[in-house]
C-alpha positions as CSV (number, residue, x, y, z in Angstrom):
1,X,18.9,4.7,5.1
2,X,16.4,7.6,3.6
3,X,13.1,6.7,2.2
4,X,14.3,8.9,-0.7
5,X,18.1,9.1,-1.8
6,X,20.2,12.2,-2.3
7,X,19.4,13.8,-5.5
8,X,21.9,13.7,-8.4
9,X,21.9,15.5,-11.8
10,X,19.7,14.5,-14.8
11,X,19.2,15.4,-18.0
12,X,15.9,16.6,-18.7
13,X,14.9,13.9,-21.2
14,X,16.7,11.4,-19.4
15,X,14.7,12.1,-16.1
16,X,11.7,12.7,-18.0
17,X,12.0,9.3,-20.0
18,X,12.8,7.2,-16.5
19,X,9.9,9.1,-15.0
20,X,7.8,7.6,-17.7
21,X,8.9,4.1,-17.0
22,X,7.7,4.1,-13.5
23,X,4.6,6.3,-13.4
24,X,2.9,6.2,-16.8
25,X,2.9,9.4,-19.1
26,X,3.7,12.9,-17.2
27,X,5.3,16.2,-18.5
28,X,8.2,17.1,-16.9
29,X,8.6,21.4,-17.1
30,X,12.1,22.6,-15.6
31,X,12.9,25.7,-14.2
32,X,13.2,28.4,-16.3
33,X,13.4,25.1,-19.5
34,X,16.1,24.2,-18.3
35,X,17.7,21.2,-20.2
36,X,19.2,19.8,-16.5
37,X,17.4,19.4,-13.0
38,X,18.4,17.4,-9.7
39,X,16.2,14.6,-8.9
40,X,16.1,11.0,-7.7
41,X,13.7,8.2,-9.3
42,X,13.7,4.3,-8.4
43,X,11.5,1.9,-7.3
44,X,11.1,-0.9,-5.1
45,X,8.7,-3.8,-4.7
46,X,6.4,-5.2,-1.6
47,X,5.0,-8.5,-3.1
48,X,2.9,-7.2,-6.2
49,X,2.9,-3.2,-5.6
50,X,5.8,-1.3,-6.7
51,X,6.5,1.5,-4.8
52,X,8.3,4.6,-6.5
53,X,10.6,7.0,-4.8
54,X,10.3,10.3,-6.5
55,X,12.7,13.3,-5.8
56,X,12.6,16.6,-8.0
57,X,13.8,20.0,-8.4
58,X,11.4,21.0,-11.3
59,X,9.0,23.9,-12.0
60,X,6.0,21.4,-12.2
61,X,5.0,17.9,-12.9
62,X,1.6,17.3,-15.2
63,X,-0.6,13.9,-16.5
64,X,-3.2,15.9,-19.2
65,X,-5.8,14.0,-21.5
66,X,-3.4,13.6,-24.0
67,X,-1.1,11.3,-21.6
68,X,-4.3,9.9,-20.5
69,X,-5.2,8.7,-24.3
70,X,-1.4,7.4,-24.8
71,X,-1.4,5.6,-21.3
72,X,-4.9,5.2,-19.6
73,X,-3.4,4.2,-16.4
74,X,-4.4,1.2,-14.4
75,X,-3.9,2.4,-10.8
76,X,-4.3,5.0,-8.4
77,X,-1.1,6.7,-7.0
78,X,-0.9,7.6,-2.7
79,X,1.5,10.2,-2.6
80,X,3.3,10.4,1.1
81,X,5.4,13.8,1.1
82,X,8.9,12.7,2.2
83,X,11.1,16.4,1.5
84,X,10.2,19.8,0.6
85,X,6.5,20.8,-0.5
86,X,4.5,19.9,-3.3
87,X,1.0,21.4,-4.7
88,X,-1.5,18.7,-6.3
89,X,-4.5,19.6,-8.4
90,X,-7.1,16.9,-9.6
91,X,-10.4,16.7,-9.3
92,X,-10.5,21.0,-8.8
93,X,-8.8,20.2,-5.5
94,X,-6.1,21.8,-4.7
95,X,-3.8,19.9,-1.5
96,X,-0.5,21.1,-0.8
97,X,1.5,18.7,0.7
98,X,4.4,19.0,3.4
99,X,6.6,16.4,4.6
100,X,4.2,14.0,6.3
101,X,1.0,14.4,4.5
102,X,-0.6,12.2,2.0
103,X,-2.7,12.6,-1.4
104,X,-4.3,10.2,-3.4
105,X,-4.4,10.8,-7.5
106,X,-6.0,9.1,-9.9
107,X,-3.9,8.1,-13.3
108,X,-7.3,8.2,-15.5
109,X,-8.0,12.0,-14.7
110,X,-5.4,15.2,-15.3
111,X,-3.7,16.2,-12.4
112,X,-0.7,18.5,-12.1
113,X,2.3,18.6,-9.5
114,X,4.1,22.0,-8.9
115,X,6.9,22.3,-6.9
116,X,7.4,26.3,-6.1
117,X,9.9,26.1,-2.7
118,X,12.6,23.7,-4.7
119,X,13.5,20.3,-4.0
120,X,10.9,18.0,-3.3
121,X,10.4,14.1,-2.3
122,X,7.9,12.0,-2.5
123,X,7.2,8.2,-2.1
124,X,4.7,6.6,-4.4
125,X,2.6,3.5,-3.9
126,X,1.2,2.3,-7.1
127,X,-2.6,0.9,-6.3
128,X,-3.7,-1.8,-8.6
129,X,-7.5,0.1,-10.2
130,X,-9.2,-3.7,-9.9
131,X,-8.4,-4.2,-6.8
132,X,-8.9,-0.9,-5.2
133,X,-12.3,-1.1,-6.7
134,X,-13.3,-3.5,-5.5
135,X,-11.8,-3.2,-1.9
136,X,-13.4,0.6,-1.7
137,X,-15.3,1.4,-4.6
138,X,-16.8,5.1,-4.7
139,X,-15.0,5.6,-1.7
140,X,-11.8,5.8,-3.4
141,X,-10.9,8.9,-5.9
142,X,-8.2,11.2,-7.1
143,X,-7.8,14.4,-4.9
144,X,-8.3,13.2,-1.4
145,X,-5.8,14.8,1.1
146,X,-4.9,12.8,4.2
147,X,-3.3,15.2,7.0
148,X,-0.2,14.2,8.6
149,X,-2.0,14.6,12.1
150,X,-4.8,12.1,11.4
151,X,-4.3,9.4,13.4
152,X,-5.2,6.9,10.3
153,X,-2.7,8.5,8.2
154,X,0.1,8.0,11.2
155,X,-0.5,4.4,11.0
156,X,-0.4,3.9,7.3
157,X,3.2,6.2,7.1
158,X,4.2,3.9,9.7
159,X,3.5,0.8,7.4
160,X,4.3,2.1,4.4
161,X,8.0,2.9,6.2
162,X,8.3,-0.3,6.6
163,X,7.5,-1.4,3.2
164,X,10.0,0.6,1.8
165,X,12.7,0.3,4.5
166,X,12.5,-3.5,5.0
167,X,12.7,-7.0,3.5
168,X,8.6,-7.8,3.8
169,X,8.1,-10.2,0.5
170,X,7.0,-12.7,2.9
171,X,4.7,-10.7,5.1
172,X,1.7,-10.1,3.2
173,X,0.1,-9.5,6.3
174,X,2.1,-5.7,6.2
175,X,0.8,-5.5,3.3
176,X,-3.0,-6.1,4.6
177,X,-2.3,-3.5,7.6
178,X,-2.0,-1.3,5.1
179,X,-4.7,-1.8,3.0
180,X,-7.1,-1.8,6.0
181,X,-6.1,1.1,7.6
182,X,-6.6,2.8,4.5
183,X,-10.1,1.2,4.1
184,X,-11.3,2.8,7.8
185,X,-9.6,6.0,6.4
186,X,-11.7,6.3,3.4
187,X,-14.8,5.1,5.1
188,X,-15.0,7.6,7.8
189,X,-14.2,10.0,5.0
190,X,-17.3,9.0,3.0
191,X,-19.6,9.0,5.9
192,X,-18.3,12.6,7.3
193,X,-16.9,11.2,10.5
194,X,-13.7,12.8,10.6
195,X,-14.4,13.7,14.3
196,X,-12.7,11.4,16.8
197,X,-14.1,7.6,16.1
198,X,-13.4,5.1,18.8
199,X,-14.0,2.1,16.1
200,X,-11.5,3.8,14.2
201,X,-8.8,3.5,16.7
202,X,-10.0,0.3,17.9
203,X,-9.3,-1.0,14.1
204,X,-5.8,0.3,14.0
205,X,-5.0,-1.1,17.4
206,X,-6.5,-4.8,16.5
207,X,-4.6,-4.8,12.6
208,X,-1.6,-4.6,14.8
209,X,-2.0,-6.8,17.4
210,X,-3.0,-9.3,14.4
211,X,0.4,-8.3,12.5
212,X,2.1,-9.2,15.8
213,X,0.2,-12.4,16.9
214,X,-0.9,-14.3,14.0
215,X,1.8,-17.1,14.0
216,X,0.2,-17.9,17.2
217,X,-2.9,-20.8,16.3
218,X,-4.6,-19.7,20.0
219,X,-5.0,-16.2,18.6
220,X,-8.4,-16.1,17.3
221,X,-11.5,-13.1,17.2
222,X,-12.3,-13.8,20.9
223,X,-7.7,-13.4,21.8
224,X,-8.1,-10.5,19.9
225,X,-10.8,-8.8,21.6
226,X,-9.5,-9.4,24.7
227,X,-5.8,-8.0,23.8
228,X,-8.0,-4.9,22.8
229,X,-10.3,-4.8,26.1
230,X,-13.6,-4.4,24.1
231,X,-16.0,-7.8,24.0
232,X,-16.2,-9.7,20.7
233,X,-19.4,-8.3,19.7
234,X,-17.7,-4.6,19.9
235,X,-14.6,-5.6,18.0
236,X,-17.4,-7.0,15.2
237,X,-18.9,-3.5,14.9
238,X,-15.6,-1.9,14.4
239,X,-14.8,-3.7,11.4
240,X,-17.9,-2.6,9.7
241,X,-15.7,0.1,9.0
242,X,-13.2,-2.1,6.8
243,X,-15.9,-4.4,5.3
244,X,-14.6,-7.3,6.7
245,X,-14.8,-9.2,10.1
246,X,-11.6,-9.7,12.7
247,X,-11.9,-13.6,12.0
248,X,-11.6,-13.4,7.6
249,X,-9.0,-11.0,8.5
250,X,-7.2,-13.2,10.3
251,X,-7.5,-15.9,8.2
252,X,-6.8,-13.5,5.0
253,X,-3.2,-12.7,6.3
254,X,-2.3,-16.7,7.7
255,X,-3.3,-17.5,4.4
256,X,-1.1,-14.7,2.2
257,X,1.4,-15.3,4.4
258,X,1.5,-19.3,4.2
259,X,1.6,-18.6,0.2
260,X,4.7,-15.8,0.5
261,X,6.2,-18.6,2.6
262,X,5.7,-21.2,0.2
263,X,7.0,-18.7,-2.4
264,X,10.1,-17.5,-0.6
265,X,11.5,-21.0,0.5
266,X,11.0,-22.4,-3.0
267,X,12.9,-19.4,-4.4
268,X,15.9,-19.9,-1.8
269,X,15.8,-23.6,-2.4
270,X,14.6,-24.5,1.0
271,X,11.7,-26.9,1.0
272,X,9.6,-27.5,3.5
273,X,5.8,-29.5,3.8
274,X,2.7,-27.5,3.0
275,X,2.2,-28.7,6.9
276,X,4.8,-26.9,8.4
277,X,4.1,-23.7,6.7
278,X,0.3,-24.1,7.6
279,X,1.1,-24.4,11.2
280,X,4.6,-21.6,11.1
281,X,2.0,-19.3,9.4
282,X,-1.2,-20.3,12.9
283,X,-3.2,-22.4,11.5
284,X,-4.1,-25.1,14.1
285,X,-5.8,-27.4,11.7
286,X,-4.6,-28.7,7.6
287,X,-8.5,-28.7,6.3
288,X,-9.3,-24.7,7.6
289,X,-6.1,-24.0,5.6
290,X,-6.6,-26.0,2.8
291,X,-10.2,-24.4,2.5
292,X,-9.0,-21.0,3.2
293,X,-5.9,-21.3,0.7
294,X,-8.3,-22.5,-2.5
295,X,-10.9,-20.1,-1.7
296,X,-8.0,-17.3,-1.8
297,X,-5.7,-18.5,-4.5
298,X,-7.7,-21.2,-6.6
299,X,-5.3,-23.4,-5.7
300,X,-4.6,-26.1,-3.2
301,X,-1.0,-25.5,-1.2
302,X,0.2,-29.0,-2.8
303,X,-0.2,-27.6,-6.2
304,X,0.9,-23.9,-5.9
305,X,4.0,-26.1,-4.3
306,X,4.6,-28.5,-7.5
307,X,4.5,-25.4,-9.7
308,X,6.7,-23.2,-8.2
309,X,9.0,-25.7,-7.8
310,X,8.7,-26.7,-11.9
311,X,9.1,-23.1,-12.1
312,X,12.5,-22.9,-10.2
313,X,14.0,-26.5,-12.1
């Protein structure tokens, strides 16, 4: 299975009015106006991010002020570059894109897409504005390139592949890889550290071995240091880089994960106690998770439980 189907034919105003449903307000300019072009659009979701799968054989793509008025936008767009080559302006930078590399746009500010070498495909991961604001703040903004030879930008093609590819609803904690290893990307960015950053690749190792070892209630900071040969203070440092520490982490993706669990069982009609999913998702004790659960979702386990289930009868 492609990350991007085969093209098929569209009508111009057809493509053009689908395009619309998935990205927000764009101008869609064919080759030589043509009334036809060959193209692919659909989307997919990963828990609450919809992911679009963008293929094109167009003269360009463009978001002006006047889209911006009719559709401010409420997200920021990463663009991975699946076929073909692409050129991006925003921001008066200019990044052209071949299969592998990545570009983050903004929806509030004009950009343009032009696609002079023919077919091109693109995956799309719809950031929610709130939330990347608050996660990254300034360090975030439309126009930053992300080479397909960083290491960082390995990793999040990696997760992002398996996003698209596979059934992850339930594993929030993906989800949380990917946000992180975006979150060291964009802070060595900001602080001109694109040189070779051994807290960098300490972070990307430990987000995995957390993705991996989680379920486990034994794997806390201290497992995870040793897994990653550095001593608990070192691994602490690293994180700077991410804002967070390796133990809220942690408990961050037990405690998405416990709630996608909740969520996914309720939906397939397979109930099980808020205990069992506290200790299937590593927590070794009901208070930390209760604590941990509110603090995350407003809501004790017992009563995100009852509603689903009202929700489902």
């Amino acid at each position: 299975m492609e990350l991007v189907p085969q093209p098929q034919y569209y009508e111009l105003d057809a493509f053009s009015h689908d395009l619309r449903g998935i990205c927000g307000e764009f101008e869609v300019v064919s080759r030589a106006y043509s009334s036809r072009l060959a193209g692919h659009l659909s989307v997919c979701k990963s828990g609450d991010l919809d992911i679009a799968r963008v293929g094109i054989d167009a003269d360009r793509v463009q978001r002006s002020a006047r889209h911006i008025v009719q559709d401010p936008g409420d997200h920021f767009f990463l663009i991975l570059q699946y076929k073909g080559k692409a050129g991006i302006l925003q921001n008066d930078t200019e990044n052209w894109l071949t299969p592998g590399d990545m570009c983050i746009v903004d929806s509030t500010e004009p950009s343009a897409f032009a696609f002079n070498d023919g077919y091109s495909a693109q995956v799309s991961v719809h950031l929610p504005r709130a939330e990347m604001n608050h996660r990254f703040g300034r360090r975030i903004a439309g126009g930053i390139g992300i080479g397909r030879d960083d290491p960082l930008g390995l990793a999040m093609r990696s997760i992002l592949a398996k996003l698209v590819m596979e059934d992850t609803i339930a594993e929030s904690h993906v989800r949380e890889a990917f946000f992180g290893v975006l979150g060291a990307y964009l802070t060595d960015r900001a602080q001109g550290e694109r040189s070779l950053n051994p807290d960098r690749e300490l972070v990307r190792r430990s987000l995995a071995l957390m993705s991996e070892n989680f379920r486990n209630p034994e794997f806390t900071s201290a497992a995870l240091a040793d897994l990653a040969g550095v001593s608990l203070r070192r691994l602490q440092r690293a994180f700077r880089l991410i804002d967070e520490t390796p133990h809220s982490r942690l408990q961050m993706i037990r405690t998405e994960h416990a709630y996608e669990a909740i969520c996914a069982r309720t939906r397939m009609g397979r109930p099980a106690t808020v205990a069992t999913i506290a200790y299937d998702s590593g927590f070794n004790d009901l208070s930390t998770f209760y604590r941990s659960f509110k603090a995350r979702y407003s809501s004790s386990p017992k009563a995100a439980l009852n509603a689903m289930q009202d929700d489902v009868h």
